[in-house]
PDB file of N, CA, C, O and CB in Angstrom:
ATOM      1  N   UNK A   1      64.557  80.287  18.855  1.00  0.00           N
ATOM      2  CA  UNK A   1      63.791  81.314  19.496  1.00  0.00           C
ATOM      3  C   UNK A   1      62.607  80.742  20.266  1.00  0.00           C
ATOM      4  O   UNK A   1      61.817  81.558  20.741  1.00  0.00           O
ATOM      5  CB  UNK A   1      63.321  82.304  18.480  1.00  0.00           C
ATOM      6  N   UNK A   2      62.405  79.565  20.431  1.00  0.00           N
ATOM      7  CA  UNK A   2      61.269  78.966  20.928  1.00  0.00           C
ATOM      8  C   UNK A   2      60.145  78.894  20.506  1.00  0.00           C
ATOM      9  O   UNK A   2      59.385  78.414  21.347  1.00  0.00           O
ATOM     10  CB  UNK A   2      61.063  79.270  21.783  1.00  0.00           C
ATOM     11  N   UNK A   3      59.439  79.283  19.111  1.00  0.00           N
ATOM     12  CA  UNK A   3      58.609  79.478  18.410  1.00  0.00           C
ATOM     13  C   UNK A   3      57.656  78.506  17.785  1.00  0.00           C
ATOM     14  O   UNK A   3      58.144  77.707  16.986  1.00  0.00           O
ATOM     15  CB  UNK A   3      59.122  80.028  17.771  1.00  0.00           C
ATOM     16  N   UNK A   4      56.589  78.463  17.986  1.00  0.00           N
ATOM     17  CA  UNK A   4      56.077  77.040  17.360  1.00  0.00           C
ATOM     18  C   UNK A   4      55.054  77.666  16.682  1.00  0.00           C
ATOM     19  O   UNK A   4      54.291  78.575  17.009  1.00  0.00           O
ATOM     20  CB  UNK A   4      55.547  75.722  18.405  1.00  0.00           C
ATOM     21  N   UNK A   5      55.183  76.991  15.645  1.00  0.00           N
ATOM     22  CA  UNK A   5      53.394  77.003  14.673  1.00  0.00           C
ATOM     23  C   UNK A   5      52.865  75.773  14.367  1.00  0.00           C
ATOM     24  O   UNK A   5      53.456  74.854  13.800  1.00  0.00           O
ATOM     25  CB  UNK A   5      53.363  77.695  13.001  1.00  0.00           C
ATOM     26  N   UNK A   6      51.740  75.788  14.760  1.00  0.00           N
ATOM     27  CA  UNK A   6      50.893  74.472  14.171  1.00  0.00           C
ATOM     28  C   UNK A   6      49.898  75.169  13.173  1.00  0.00           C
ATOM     29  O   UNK A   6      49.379  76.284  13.117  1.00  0.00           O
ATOM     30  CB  UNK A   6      49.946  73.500  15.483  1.00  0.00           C
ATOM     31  N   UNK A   7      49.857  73.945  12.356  1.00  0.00           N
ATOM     32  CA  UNK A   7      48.869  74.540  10.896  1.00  0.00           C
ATOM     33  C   UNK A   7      47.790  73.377  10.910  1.00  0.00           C
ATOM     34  O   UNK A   7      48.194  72.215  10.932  1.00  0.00           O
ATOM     35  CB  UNK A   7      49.876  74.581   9.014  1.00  0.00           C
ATOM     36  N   UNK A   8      46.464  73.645  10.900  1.00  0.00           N
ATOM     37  CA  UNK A   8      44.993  72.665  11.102  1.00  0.00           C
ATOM     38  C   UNK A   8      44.306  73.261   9.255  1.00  0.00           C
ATOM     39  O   UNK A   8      44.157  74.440   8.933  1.00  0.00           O
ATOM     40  CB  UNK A   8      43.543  73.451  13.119  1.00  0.00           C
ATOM     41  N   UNK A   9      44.057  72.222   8.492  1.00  0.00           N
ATOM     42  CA  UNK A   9      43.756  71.641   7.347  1.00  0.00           C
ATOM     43  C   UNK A   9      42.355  71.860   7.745  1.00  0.00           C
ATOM     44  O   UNK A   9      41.996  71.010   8.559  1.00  0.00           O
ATOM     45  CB  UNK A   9      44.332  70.188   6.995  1.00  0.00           C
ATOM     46  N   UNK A  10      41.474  72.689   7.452  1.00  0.00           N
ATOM     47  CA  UNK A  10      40.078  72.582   7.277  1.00  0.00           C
ATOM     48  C   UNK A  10      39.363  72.514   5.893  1.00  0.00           C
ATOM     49  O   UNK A  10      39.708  73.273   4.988  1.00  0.00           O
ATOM     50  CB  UNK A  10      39.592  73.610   7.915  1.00  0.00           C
ATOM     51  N   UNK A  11      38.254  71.498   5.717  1.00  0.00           N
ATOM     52  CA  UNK A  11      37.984  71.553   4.479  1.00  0.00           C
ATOM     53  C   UNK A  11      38.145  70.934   3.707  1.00  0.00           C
ATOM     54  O   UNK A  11      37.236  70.691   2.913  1.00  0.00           O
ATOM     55  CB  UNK A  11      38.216  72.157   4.101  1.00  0.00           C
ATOM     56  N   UNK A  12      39.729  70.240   3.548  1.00  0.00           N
ATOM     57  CA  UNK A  12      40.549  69.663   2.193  1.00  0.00           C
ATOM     58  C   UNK A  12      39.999  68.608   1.655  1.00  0.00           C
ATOM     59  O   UNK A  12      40.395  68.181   0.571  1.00  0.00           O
ATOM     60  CB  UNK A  12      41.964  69.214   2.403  1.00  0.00           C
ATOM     61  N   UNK A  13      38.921  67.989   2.397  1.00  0.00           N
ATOM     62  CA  UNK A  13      38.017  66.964   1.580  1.00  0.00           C
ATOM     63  C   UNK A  13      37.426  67.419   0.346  1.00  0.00           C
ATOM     64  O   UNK A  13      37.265  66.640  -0.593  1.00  0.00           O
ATOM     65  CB  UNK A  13      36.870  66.504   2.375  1.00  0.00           C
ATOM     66  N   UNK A  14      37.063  68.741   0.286  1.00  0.00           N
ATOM     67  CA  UNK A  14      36.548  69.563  -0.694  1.00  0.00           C
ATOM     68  C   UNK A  14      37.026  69.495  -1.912  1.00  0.00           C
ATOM     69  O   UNK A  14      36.446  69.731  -2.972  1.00  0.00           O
ATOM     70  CB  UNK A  14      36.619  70.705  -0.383  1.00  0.00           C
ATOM     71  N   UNK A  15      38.443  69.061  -1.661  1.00  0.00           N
ATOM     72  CA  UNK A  15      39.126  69.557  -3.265  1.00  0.00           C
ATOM     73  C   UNK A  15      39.360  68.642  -3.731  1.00  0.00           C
ATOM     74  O   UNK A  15      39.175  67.642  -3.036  1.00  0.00           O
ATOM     75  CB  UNK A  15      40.378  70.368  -3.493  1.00  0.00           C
ATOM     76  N   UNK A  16      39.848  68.458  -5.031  1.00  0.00           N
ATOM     77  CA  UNK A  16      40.737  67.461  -5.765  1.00  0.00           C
ATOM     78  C   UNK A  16      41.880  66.893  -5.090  1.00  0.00           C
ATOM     79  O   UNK A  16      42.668  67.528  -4.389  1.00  0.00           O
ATOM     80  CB  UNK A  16      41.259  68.040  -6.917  1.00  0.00           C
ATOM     81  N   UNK A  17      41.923  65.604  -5.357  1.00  0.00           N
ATOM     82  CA  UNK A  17      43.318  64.575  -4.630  1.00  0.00           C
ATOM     83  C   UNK A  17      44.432  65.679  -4.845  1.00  0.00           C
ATOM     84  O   UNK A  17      45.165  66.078  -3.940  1.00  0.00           O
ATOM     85  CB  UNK A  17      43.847  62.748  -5.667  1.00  0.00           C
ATOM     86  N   UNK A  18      44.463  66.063  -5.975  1.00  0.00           N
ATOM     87  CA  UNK A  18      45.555  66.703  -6.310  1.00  0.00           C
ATOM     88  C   UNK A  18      45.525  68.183  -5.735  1.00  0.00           C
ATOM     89  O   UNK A  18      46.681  68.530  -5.494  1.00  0.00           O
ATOM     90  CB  UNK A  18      45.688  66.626  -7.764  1.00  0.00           C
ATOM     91  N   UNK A  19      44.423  69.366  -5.372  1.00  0.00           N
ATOM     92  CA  UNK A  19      44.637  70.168  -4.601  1.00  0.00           C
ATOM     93  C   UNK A  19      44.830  69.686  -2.744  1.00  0.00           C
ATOM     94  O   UNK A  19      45.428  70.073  -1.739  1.00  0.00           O
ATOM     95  CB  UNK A  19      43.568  71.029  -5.016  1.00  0.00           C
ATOM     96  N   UNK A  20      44.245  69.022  -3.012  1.00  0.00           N
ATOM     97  CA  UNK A  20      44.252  68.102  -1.406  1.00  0.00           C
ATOM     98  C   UNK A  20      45.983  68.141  -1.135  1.00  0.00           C
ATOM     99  O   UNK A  20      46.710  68.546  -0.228  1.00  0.00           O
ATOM    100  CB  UNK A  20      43.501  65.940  -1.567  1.00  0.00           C
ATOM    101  N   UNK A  21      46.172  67.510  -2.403  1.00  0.00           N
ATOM    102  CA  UNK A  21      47.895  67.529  -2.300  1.00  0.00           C
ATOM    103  C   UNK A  21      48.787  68.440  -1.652  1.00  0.00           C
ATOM    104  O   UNK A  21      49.399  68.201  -0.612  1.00  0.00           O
ATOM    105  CB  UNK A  21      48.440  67.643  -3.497  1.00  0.00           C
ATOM    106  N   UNK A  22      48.837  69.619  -2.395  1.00  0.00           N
ATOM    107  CA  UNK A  22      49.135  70.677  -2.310  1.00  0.00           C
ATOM    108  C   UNK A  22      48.666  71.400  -1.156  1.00  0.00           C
ATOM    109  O   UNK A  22      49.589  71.750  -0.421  1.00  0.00           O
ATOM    110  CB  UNK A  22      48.882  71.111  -3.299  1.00  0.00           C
ATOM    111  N   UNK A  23      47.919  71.615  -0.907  1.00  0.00           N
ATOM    112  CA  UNK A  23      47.544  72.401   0.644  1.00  0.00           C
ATOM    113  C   UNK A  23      47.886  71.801   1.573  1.00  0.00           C
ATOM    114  O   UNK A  23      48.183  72.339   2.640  1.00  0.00           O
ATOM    115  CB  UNK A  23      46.179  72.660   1.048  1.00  0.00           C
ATOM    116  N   UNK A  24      47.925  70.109   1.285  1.00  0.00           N
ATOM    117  CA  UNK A  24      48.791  69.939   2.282  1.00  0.00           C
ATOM    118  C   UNK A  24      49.891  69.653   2.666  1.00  0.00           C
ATOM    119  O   UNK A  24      50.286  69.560   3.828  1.00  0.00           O
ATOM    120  CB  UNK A  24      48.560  69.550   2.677  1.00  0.00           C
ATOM    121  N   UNK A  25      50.678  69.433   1.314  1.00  0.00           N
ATOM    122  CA  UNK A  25      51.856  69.804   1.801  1.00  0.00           C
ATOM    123  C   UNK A  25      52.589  71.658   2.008  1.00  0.00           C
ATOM    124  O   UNK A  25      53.692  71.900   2.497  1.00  0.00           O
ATOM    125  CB  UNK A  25      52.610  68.948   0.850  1.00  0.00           C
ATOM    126  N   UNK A  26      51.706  72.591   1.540  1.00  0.00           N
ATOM    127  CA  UNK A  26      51.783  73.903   2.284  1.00  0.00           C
ATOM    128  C   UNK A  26      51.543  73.857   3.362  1.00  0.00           C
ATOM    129  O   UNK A  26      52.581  74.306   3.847  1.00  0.00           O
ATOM    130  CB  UNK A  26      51.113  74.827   1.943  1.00  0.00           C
ATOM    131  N   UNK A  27      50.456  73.476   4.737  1.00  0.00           N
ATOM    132  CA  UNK A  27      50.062  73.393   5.427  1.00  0.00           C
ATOM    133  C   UNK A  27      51.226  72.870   6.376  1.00  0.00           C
ATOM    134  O   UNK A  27      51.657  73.299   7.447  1.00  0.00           O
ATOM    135  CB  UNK A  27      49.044  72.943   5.130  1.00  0.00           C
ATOM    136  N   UNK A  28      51.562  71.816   5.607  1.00  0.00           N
ATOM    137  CA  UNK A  28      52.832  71.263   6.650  1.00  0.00           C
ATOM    138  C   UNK A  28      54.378  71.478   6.567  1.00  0.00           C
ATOM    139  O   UNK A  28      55.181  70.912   7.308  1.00  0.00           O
ATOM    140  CB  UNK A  28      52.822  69.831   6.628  1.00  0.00           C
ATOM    141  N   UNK A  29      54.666  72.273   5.681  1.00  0.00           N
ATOM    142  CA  UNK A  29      55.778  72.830   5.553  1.00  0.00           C
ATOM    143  C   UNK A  29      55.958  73.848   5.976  1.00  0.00           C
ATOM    144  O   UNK A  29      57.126  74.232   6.031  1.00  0.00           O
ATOM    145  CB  UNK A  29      56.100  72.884   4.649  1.00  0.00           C
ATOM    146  N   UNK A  30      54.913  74.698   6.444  1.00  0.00           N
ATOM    147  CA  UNK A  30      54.503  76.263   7.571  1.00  0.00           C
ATOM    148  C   UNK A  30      54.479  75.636   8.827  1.00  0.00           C
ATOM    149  O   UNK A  30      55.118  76.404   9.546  1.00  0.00           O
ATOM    150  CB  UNK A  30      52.725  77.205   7.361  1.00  0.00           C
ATOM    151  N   UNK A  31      54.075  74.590   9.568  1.00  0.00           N
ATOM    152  CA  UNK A  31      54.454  74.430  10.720  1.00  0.00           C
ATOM    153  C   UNK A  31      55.649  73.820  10.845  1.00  0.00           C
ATOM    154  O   UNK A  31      56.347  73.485   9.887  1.00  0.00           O
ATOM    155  CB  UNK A  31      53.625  73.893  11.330  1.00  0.00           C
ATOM    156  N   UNK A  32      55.924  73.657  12.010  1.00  0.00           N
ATOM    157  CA  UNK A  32      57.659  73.423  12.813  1.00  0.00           C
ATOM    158  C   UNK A  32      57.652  72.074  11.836  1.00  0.00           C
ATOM    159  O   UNK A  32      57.996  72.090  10.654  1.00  0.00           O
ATOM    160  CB  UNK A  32      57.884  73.035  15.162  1.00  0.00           C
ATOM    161  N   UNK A  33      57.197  70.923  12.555  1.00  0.00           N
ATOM    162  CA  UNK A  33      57.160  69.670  11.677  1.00  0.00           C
ATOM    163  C   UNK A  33      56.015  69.089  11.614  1.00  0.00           C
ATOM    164  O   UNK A  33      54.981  69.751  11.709  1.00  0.00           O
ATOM    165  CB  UNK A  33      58.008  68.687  12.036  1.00  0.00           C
ATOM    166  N   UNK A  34      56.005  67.771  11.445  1.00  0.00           N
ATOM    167  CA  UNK A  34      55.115  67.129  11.003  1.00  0.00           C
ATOM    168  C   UNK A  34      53.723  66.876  12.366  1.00  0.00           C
ATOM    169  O   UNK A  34      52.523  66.674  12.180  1.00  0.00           O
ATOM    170  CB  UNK A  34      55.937  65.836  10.405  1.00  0.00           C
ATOM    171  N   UNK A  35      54.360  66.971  13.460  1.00  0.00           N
ATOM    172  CA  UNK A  35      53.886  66.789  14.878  1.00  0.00           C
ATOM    173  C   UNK A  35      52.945  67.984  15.035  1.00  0.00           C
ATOM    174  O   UNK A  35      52.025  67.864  15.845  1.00  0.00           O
ATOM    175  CB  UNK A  35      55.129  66.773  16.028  1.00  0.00           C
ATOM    176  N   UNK A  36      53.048  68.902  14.484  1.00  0.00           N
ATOM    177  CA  UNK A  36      52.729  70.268  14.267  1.00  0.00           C
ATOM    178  C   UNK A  36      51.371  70.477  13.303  1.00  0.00           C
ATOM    179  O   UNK A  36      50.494  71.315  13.516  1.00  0.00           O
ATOM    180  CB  UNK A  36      54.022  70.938  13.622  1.00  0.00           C
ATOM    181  N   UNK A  37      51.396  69.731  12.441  1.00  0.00           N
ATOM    182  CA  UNK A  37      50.324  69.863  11.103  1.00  0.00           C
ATOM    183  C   UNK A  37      49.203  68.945  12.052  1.00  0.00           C
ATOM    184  O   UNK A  37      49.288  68.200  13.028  1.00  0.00           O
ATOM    185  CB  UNK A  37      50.964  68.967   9.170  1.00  0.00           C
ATOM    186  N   UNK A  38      48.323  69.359  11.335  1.00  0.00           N
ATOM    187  CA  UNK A  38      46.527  68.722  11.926  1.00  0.00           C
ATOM    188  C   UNK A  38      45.965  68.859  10.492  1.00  0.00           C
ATOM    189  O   UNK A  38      45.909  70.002  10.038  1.00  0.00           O
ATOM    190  CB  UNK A  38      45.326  69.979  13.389  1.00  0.00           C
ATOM    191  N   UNK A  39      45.424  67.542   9.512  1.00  0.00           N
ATOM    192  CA  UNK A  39      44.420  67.487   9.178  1.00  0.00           C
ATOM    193  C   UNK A  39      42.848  66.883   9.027  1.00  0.00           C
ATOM    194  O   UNK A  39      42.850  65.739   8.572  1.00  0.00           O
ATOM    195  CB  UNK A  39      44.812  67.565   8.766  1.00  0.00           C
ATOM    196  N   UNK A  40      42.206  67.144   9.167  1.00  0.00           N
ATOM    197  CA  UNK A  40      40.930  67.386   9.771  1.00  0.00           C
ATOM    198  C   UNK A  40      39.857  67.203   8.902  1.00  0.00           C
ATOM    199  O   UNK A  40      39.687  67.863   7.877  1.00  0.00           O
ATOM    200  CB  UNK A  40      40.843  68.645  10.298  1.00  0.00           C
ATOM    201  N   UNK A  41      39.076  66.241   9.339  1.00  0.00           N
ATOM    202  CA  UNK A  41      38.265  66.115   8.009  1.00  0.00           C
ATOM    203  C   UNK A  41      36.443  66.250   8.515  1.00  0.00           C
ATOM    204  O   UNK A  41      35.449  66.281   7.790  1.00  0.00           O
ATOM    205  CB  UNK A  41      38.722  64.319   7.177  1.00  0.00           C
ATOM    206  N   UNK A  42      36.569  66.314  10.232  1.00  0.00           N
ATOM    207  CA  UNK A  42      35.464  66.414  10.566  1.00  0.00           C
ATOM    208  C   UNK A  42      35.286  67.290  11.474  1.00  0.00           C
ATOM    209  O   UNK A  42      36.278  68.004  11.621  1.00  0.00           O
ATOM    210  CB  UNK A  42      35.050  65.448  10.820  1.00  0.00           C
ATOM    211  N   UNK A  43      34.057  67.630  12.431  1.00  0.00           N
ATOM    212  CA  UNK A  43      33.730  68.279  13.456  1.00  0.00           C
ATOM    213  C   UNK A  43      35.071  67.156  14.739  1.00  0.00           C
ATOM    214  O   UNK A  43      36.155  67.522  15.193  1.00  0.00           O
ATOM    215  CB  UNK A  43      31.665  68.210  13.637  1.00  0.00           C
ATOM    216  N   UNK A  44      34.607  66.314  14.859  1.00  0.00           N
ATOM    217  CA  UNK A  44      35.815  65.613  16.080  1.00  0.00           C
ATOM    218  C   UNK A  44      37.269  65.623  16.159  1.00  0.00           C
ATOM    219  O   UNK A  44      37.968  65.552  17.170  1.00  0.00           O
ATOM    220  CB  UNK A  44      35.753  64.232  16.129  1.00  0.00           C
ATOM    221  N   UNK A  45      37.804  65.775  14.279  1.00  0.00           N
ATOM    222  CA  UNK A  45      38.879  65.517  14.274  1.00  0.00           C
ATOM    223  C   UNK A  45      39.592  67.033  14.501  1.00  0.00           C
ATOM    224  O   UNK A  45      40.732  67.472  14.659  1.00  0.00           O
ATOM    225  CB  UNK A  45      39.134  64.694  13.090  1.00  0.00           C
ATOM    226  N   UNK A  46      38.469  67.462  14.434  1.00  0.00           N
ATOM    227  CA  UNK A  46      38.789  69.088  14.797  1.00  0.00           C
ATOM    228  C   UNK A  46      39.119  69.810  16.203  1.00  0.00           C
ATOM    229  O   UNK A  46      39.958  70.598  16.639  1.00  0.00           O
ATOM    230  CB  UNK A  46      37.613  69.813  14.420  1.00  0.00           C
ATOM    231  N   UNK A  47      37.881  69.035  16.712  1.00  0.00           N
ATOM    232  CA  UNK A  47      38.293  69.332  18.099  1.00  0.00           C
ATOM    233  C   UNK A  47      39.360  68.946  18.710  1.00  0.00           C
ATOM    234  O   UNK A  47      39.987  69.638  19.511  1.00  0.00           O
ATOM    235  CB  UNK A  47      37.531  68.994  18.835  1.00  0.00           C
ATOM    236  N   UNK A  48      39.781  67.224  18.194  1.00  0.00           N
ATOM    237  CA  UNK A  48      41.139  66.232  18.984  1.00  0.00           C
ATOM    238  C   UNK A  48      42.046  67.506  18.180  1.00  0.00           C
ATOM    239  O   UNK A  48      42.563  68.105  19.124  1.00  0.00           O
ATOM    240  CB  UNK A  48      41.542  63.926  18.333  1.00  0.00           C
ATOM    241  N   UNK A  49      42.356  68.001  17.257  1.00  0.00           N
ATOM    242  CA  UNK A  49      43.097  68.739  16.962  1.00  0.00           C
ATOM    243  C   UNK A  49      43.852  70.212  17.392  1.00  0.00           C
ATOM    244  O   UNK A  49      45.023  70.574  17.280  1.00  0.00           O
ATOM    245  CB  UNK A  49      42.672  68.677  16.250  1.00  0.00           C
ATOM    246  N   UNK A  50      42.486  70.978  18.003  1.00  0.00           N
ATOM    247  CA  UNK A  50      42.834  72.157  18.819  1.00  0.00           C
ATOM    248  C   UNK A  50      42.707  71.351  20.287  1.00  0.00           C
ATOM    249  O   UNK A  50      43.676  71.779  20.913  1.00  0.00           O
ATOM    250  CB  UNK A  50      41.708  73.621  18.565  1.00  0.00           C
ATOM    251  N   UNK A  51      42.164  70.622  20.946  1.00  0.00           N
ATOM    252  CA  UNK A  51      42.782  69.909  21.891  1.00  0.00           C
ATOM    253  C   UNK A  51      44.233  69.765  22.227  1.00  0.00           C
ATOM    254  O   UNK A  51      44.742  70.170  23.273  1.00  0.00           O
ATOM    255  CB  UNK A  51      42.409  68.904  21.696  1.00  0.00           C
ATOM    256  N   UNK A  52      44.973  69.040  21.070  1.00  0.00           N
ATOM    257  CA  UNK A  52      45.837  68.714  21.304  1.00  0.00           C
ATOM    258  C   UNK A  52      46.834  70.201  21.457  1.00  0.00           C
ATOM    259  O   UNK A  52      47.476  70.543  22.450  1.00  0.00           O
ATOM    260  CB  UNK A  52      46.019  67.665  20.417  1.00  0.00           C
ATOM    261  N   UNK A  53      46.714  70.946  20.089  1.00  0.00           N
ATOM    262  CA  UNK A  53      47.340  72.314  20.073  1.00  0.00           C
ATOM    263  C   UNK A  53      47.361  72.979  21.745  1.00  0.00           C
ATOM    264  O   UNK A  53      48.408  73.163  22.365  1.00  0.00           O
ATOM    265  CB  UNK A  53      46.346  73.341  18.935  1.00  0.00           C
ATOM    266  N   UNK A  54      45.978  73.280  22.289  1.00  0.00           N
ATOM    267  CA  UNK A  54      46.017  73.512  23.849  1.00  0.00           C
ATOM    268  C   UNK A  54      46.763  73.244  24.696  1.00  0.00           C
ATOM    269  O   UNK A  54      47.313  74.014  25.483  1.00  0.00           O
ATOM    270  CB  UNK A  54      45.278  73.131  24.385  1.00  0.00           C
ATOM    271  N   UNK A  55      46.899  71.521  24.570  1.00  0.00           N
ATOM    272  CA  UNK A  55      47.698  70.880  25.671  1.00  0.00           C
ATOM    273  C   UNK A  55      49.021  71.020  25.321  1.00  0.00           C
ATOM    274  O   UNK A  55      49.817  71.157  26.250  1.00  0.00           O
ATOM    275  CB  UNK A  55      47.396  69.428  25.926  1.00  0.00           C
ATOM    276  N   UNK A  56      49.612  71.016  23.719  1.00  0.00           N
ATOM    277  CA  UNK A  56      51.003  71.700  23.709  1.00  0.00           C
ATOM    278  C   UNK A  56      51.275  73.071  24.295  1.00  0.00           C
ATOM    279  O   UNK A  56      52.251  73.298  25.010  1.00  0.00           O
ATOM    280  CB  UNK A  56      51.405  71.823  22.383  1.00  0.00           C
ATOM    281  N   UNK A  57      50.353  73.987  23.953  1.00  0.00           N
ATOM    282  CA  UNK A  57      50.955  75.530  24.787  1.00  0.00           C
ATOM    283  C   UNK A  57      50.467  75.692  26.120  1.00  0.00           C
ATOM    284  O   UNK A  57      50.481  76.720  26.797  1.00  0.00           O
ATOM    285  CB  UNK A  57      50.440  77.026  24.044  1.00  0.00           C
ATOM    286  N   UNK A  58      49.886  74.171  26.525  1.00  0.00           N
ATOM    287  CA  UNK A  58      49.125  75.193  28.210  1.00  0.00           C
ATOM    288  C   UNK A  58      50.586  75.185  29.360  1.00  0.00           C
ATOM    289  O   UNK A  58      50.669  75.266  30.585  1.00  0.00           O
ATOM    290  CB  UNK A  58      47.210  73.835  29.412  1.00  0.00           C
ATOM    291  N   UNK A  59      51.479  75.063  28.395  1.00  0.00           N
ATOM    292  CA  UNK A  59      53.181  74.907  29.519  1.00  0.00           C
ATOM    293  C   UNK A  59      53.599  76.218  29.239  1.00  0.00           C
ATOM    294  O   UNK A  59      54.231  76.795  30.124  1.00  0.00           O
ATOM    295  CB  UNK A  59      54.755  73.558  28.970  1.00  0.00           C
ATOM    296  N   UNK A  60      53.364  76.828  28.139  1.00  0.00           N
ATOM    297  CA  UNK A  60      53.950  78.046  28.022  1.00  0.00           C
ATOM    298  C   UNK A  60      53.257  79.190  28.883  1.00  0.00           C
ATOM    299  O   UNK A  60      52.072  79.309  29.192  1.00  0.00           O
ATOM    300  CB  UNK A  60      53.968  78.366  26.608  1.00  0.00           C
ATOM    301  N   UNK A  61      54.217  79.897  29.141  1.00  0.00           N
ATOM    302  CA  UNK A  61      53.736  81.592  29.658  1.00  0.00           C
ATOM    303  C   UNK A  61      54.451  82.846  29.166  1.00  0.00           C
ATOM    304  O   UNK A  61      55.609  82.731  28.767  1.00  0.00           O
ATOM    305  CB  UNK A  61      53.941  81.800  31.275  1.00  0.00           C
ATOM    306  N   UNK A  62      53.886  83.962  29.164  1.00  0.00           N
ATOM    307  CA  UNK A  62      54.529  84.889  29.222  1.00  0.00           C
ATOM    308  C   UNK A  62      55.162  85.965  30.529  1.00  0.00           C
ATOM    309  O   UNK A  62      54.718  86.328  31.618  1.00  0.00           O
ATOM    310  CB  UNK A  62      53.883  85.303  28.487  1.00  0.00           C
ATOM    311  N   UNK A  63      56.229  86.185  29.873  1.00  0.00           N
ATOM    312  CA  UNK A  63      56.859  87.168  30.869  1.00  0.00           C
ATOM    313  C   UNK A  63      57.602  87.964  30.117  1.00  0.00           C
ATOM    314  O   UNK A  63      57.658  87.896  28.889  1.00  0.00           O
ATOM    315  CB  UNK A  63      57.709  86.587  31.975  1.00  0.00           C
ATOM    316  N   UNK A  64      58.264  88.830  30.885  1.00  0.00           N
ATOM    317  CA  UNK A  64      59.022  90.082  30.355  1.00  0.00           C
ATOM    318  C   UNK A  64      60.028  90.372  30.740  1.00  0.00           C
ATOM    319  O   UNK A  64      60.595  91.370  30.295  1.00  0.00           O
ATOM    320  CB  UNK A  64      58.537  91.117  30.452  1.00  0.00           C
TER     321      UNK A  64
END
């Protein structure tokens, strides 16, 4: 269907190795693949992150 989700990890420094774990492998099993997941551990890596997300959909458009 042409559908993409990307999933961005905010935070996960916060938790335990072992919740760290887990969110992220939720995080990356909700987007398409691995190309798809962003985690993020700062203000920059945040931005290169929705950066990148941008430059994947700025090809898409809508129509009807």
């Amino acid at each position: 269907q042409g559908i993409e989700i990307f999933t961005v990890g905010l935070g996960l420094e916060d938790l335990t190795s072992g919740q760290r774990s887990i969110a992220e492998d939720v995080l990356s099993s909700c987007a398409n693949d691995s190309q798809h997941y962003y985690s993020t551990y700062s203000i920059g890596s945040m931005q290169i992150a929705f950066r990148d997300i941008a430059v994947a959909l700025s090809g898409l458009y809508l129509s009807r």
